[in-house]
C-alpha positions as CSV (number, residue, x, y, z in Angstrom):
1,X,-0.6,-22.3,9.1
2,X,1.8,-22.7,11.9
3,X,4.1,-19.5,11.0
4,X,7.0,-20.8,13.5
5,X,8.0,-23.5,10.8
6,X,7.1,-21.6,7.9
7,X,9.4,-21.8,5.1
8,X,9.4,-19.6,1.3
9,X,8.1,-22.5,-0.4
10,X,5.4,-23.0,2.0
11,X,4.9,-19.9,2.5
12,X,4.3,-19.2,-1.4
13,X,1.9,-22.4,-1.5
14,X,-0.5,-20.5,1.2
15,X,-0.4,-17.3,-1.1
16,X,-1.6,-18.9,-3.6
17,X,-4.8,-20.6,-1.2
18,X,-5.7,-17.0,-1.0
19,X,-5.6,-16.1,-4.6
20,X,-7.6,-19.2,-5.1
21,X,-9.8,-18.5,-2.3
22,X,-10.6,-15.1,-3.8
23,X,-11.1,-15.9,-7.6
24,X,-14.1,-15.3,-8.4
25,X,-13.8,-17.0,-12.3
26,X,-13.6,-13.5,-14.1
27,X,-11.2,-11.9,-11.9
28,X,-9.4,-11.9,-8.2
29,X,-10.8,-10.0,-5.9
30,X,-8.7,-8.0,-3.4
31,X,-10.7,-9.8,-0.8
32,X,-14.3,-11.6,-1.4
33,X,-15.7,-10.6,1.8
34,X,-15.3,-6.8,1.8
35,X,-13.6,-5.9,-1.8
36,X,-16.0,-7.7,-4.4
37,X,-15.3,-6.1,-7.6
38,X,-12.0,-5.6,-9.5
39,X,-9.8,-2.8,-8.9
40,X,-7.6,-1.7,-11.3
41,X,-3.8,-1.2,-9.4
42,X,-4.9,-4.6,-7.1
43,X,-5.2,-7.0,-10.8
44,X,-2.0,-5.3,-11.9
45,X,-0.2,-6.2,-8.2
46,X,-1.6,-9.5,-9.0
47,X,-1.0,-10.4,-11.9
48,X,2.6,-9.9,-11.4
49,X,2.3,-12.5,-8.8
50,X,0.4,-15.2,-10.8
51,X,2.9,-14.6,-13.4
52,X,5.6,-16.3,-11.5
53,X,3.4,-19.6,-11.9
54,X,0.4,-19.3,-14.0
55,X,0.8,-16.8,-16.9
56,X,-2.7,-17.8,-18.6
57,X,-4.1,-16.7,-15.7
58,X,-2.2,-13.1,-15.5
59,X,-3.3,-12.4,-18.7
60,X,-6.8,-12.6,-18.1
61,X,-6.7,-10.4,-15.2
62,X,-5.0,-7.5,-17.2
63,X,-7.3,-8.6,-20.3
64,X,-10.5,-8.1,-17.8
65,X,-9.1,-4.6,-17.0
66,X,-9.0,-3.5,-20.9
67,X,-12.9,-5.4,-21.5
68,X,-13.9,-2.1,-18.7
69,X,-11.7,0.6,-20.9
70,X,-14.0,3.6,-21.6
71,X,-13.5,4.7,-25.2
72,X,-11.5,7.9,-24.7
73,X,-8.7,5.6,-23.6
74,X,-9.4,5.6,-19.7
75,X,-9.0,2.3,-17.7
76,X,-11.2,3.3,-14.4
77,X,-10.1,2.5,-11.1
78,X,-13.3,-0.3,-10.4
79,X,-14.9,-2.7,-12.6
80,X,-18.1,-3.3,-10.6
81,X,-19.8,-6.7,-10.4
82,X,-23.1,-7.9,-8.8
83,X,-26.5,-7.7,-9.3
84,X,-28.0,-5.5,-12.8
85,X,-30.0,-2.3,-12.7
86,X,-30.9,0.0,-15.6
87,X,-29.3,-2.9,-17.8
88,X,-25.7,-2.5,-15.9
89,X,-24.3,-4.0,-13.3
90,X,-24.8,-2.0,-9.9
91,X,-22.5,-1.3,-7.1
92,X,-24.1,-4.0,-4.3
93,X,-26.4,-2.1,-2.0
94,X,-25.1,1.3,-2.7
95,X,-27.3,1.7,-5.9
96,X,-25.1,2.2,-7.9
97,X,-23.3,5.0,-6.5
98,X,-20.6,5.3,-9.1
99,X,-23.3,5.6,-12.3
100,X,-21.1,5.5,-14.9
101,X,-23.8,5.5,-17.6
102,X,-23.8,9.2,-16.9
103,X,-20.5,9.7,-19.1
104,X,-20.8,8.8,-22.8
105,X,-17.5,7.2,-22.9
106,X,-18.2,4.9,-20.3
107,X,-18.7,1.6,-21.7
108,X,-22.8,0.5,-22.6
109,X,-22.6,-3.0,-21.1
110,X,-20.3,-2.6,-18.0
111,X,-20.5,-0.9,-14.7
112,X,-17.5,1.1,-13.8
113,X,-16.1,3.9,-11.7
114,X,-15.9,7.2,-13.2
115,X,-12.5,7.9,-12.5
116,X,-8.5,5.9,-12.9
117,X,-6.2,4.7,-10.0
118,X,-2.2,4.8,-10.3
119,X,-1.2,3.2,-14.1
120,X,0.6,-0.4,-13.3
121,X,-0.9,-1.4,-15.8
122,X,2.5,-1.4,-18.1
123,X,4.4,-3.0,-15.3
124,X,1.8,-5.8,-15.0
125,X,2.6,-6.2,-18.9
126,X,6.1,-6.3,-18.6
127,X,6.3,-8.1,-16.2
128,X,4.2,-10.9,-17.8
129,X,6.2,-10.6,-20.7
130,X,9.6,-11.2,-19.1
131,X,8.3,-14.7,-18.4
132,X,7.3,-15.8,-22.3
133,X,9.2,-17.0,-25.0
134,X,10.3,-14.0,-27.5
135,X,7.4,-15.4,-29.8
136,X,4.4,-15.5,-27.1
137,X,6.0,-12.2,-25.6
138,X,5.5,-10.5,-29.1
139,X,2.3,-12.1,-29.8
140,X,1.3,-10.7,-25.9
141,X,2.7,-7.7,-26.5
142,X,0.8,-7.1,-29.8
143,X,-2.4,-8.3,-27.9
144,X,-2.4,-5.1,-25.5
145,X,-0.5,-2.7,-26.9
146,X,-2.7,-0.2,-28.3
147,X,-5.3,-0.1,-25.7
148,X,-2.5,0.4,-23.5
149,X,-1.1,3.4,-25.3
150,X,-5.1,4.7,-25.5
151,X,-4.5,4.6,-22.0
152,X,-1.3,6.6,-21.6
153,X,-2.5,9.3,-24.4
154,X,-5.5,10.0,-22.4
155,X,-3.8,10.4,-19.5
156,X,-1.4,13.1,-20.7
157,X,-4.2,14.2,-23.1
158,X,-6.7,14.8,-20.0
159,X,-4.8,15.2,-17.1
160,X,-2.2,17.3,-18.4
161,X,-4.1,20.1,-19.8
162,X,-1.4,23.4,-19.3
163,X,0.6,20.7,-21.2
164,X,3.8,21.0,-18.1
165,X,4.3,17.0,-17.7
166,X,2.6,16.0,-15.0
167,X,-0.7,14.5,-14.3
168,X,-3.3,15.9,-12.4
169,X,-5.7,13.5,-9.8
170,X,-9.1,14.8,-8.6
171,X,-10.1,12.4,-6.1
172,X,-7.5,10.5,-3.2
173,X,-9.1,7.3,-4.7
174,X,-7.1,7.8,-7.9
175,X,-3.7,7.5,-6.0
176,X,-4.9,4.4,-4.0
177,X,-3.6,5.9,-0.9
178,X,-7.1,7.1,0.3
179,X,-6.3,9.1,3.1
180,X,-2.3,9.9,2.7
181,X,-1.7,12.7,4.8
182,X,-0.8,15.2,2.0
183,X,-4.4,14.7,0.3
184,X,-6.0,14.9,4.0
185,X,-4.2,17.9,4.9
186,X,-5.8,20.0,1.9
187,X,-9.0,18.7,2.2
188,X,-9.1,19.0,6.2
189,X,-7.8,22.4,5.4
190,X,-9.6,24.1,2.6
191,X,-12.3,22.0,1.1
192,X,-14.0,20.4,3.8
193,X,-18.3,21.0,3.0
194,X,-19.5,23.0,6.0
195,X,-21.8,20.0,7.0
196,X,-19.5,17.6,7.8
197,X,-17.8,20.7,9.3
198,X,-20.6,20.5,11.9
199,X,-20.8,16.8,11.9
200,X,-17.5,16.6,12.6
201,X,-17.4,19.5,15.4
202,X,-20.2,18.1,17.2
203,X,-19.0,14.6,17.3
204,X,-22.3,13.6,15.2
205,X,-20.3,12.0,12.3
206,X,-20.6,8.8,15.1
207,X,-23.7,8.4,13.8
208,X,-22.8,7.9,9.9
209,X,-20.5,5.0,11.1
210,X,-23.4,2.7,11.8
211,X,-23.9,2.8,8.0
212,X,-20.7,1.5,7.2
213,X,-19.7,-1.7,5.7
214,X,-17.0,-2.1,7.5
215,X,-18.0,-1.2,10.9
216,X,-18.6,-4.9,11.3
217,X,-15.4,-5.7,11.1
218,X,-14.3,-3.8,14.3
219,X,-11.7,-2.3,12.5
220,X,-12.6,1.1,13.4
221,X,-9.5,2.1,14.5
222,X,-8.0,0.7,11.4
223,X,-9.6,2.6,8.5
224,X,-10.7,6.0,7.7
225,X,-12.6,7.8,10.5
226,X,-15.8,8.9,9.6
227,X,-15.4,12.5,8.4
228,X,-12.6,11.5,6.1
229,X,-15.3,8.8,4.8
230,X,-17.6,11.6,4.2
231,X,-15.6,14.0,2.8
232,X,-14.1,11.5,0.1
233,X,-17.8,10.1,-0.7
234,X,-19.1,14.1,-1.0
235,X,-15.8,14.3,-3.5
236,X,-17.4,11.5,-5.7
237,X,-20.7,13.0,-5.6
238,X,-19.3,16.1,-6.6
239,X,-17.8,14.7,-10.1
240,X,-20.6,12.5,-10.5
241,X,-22.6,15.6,-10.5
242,X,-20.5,16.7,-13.6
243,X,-20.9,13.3,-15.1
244,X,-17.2,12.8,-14.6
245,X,-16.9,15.0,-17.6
246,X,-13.6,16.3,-16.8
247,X,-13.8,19.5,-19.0
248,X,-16.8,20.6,-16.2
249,X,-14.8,19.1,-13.5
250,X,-11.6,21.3,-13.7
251,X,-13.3,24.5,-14.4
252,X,-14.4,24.6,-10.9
253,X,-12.7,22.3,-9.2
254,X,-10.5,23.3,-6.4
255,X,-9.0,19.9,-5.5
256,X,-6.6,19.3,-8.4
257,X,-3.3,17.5,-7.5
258,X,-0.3,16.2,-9.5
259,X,0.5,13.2,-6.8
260,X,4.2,12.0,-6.6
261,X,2.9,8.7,-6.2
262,X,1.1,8.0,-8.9
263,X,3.3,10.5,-11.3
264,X,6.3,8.2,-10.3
265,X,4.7,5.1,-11.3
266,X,3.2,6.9,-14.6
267,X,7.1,7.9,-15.6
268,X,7.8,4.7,-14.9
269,X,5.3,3.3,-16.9
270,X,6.1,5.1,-19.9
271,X,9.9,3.5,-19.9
272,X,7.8,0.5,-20.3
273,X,5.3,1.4,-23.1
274,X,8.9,2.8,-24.9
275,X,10.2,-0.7,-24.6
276,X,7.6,-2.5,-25.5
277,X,6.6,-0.3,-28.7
278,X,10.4,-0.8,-29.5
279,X,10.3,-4.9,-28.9
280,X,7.2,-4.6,-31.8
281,X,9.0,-1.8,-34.1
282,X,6.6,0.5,-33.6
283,X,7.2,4.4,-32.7
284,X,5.1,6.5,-30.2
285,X,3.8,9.5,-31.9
286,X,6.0,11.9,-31.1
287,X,3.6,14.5,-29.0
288,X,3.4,11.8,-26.7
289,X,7.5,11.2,-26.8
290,X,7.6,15.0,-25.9
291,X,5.2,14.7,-22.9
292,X,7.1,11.6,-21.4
293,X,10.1,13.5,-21.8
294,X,8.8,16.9,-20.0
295,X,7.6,14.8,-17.3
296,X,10.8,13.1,-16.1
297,X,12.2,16.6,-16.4
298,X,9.2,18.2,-14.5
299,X,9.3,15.4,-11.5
300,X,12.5,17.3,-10.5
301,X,10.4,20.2,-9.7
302,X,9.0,18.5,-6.6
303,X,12.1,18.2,-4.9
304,X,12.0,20.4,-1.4
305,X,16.0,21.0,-0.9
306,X,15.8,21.6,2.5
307,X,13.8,18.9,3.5
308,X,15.1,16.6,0.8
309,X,12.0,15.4,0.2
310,X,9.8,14.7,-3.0
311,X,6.3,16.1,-2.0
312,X,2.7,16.3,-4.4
313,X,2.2,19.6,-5.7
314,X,-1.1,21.3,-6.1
315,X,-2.3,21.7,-9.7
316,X,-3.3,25.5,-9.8
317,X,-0.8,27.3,-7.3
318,X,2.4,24.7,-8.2
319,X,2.4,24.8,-4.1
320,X,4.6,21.8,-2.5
321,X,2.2,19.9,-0.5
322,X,4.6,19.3,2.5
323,X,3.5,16.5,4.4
324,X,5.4,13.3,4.4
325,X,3.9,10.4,3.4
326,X,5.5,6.9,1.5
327,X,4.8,8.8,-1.3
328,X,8.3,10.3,-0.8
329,X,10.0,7.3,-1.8
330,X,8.0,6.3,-5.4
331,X,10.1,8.8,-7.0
332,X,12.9,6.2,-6.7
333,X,10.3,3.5,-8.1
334,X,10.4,6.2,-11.4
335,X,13.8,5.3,-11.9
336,X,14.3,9.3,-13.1
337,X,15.5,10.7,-10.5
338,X,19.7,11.9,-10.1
339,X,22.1,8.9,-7.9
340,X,22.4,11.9,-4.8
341,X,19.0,12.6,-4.8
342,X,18.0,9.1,-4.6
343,X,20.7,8.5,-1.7
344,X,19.5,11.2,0.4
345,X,16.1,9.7,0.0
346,X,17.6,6.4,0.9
347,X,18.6,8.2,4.6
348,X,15.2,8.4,5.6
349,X,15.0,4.7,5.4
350,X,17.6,4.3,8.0
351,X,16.4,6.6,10.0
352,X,14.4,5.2,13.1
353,X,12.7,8.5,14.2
354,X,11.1,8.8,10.6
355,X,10.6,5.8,8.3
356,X,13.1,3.2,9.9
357,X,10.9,1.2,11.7
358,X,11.2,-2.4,12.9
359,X,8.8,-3.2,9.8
360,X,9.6,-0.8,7.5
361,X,8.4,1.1,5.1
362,X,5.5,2.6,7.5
363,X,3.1,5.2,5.5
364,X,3.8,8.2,6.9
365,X,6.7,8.5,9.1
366,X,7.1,8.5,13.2
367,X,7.5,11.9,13.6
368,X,4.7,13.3,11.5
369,X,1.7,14.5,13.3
370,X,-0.6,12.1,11.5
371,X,0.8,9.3,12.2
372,X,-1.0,6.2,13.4
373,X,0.4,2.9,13.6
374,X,-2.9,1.3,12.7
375,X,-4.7,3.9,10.5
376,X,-4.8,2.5,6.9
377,X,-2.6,5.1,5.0
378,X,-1.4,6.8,8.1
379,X,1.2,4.8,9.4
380,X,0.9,1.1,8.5
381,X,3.5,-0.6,6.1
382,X,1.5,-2.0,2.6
383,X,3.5,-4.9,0.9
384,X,2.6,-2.9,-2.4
385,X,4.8,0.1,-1.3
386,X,7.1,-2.2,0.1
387,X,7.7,-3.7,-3.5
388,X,8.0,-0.4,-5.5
389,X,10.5,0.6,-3.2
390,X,12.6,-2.7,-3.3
391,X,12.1,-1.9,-7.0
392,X,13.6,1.3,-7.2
393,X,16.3,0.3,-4.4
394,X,17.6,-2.2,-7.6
395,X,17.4,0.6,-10.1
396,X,19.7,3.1,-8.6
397,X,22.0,0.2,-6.8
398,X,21.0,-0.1,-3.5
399,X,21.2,-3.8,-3.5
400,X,21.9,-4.2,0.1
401,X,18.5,-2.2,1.1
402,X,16.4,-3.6,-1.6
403,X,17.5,-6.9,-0.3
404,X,16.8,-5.7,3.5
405,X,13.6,-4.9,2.7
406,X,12.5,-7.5,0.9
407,X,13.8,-10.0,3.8
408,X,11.5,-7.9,6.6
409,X,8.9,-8.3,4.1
410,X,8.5,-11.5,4.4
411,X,9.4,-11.9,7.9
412,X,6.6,-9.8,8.4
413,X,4.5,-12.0,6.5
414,X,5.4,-15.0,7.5
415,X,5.1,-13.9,11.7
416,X,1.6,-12.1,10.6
417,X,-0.1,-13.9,7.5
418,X,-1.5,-12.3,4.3
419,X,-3.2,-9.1,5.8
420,X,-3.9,-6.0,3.8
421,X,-1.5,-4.0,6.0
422,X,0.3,-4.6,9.1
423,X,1.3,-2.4,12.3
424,X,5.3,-1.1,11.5
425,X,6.3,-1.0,15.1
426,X,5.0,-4.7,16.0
427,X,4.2,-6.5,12.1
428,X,0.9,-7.5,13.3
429,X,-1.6,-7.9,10.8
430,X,-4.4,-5.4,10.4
431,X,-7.1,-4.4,8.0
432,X,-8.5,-7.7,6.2
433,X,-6.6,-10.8,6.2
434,X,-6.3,-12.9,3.2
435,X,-5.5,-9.9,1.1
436,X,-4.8,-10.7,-2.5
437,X,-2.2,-8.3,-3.0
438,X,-0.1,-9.3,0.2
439,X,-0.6,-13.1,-1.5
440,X,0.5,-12.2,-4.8
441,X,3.3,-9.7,-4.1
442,X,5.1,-12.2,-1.7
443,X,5.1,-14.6,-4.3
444,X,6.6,-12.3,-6.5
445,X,9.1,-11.7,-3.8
446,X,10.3,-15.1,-2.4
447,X,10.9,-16.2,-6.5
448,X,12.9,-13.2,-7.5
């Protein structure tokens, strides 16, 4: 496409090339080159794209998502698709690394991962909803409600187990922002296995990087480095070893964190369950009306005052995980935060020696020590993020930024194409092109 003359319209007709280029019947894949199966937070991010022009088609990406729904309620973070070993389907030539037949509430005639990734899941629903008639949006609504509120009851159910408001992650996976410096930090720092300790000291882990898939991408400056790989694939093994049964996992588990990111979009999420159990007259039981409640109040508990900041927290010690990352600005995406808070959060956007760069809103700010323009969650601006933010820029009233943002968005877009992430200093595209997410939320974009 010749980006010099590109206009919205065109540029919303080659969005949707790549979502067609990258259906694969049942479902969209993130990208059919590199990301085969379906991930859970990529079909909600586009879904709310294909809404804005083919609403049958939504639906049956958030429909797939509930067909992979274990039976305590959980939605996991990958449906996996491919070829079939011990009667399930296996995870290409990894063997099936994720074995979710281990847990007896993963489902008998799907392959899944054993664990969740940040609940859009409501938003996706919503959103989809907004675009029917009151009579389909009822019969739509009624068509997902309760698996959806399985899903949000098992969240608080399993993840909040001291019962404070907040959900607990146990792998970076879960927040979808793999190696986010806050995550990193504590692993780097405190629960790094000795062995890739040694790998890592010696410069060895070089030699694990000839294994990986995308190593023949050239991208190697682009995604995690090798000992990050590691540690997060010894992480997996580590629950799989417990059969994902959290009850085993959080009795010894020492990596427990209530992320801000995906706790934002969780709050969020259940203002949207509310609504849609009120548009069907139905009530939320009310220990669940009590936890949604606690949560918005216990969100204001990771507020640092003196760096005016949002940061994770660690599950066991209630320590503030103080490393900046975009995760600073979901709160705002939460909607349940106070107006000065939210302005003073606003600041950092405008500020060019942290997050105000010329293609905002990079991953981890300028002046943090892990910042790399290129490094996948380490500096590079994600149209995802990008949209949660413009979302919560609307909510509290920041028109003019909200409208900023989405402008550079597109820019970006439209100079770079439909990458997965892009460089926040120049908007070149990096990671894989023809990313669905990019596709879907610029459609999404340009017709709002």
């Amino acid at each position: 496409m010749d980006n010099d003359k590109l206009t919205d319209s065109n540029l919303v007709d080659e969005a949707i090339k790549v979502l067609e280029e990258n259906d694969s019947g049942r479902f969209i894949q993130p990208n059919k080159s590199i990301y085969p199966h379906q991930w859970l937070w990529d079909s909600c991010f586009i879904a709310i794209g294909l809404a804005n022009y083919d609403l049958k088609r939504a639906k049956i990406e958030i429909l797939g998502l509930f067909e992979a729904q274990w039976s305590n309620g959980m939605i996991p973070s990958i449906i996996l698709h491919g070829k079939k070993e011990h009667g399930l389907v296996a995870y290409d030539r990894h063997n099936a690394i994720w074995r979710s037949w281990l847990n007896p509430n993963a489902p008998k005639d799907l392959a899944t991962s054993g664990i969740t990734q940040p609940p859009m899941l409501a938003e996706a629903i919503y959103q989809i909803g907004q675009k029917l008639s009151v009579l389909k949006r009822r019969e739509w609504y009624k068509q997902v409600y309760y698996p959806l509120l399985k899903y949000h009851m098992w969240l608080f159910a399993e993840r909040d187990p001291h019962h404070e408001g907040l959900v607990l992650q146990i792998h970076p996976w879960e927040i979808g922002l793999d190696n986010t410096p806050p995550w990193m930090s504590e692993l780097n720092d405190h629960l790094l296995p000795w062995w890739i300790r040694i790998l890592r000291d010696t410069h060895l882990d070089d030699i694990v990087g000839i294994f990986r898939k995308d190593r023949l991408l050239n991208l190697k400056n682009q995604r995690l480095t090798n000992v990050e790989a590691l540690a997060l694939f010894s992480l997996q093994r580590r629950l799989r070893r417990k059969n994902y049964q959290f009850y085993k996992i959080i009795d010894h588990s020492l990596f427990a964190i209530e992320d801000i990111t995906f706790n934002s979009i969780f709050i969020r999420a259940n203002q949207l369950l509310i609504e849609i159990a009120n548009f069907l007259g139905k009530k939320l039981p009310k220990d669940l009306l009590k936890s949604i409640h606690q949560s918005e109040e216990e969100l204001d508990k990771l507020w640092d005052e003196y760096a005016e900041e949002y940061y994770s927290r660690d599950f066991v010690s209630h320590r503030l995980l103080k490393q900046s990352s975009i995760g600073s600005f979901m709160p705002l995406y939460s909607g349940k935060i106070k107006k000065d808070r939210a302005s003073r959060i606003v600041g950092s956007l405008e500020n060019e020696h942290r997050f105000g760069t010329v293609f905002p809103v990079p991953s981890a700010p300028l002046d943090s020590n892990w910042f790399q323009a290129d490094r996948y969650w380490q500096g590079p601006t994600w149209v995802n993020t990008n949209w949660l933010i413009i979302q919560g820029l609307k909510r509290y009233g920041f028109n003019d930024h909200a409208d900023a943002l989405k402008e550079s968005t597109i820019e970006m877009v439209k100079k770079s194409g439909f990458w997965e992430y892009f460089n926040p200093i120049t908007g070149d595209g990096r990671g894989i092109t023809n990313f669905s997410w990019t596709a879907s939320l610029i459609i999404d974009l340009v017709k709002n």
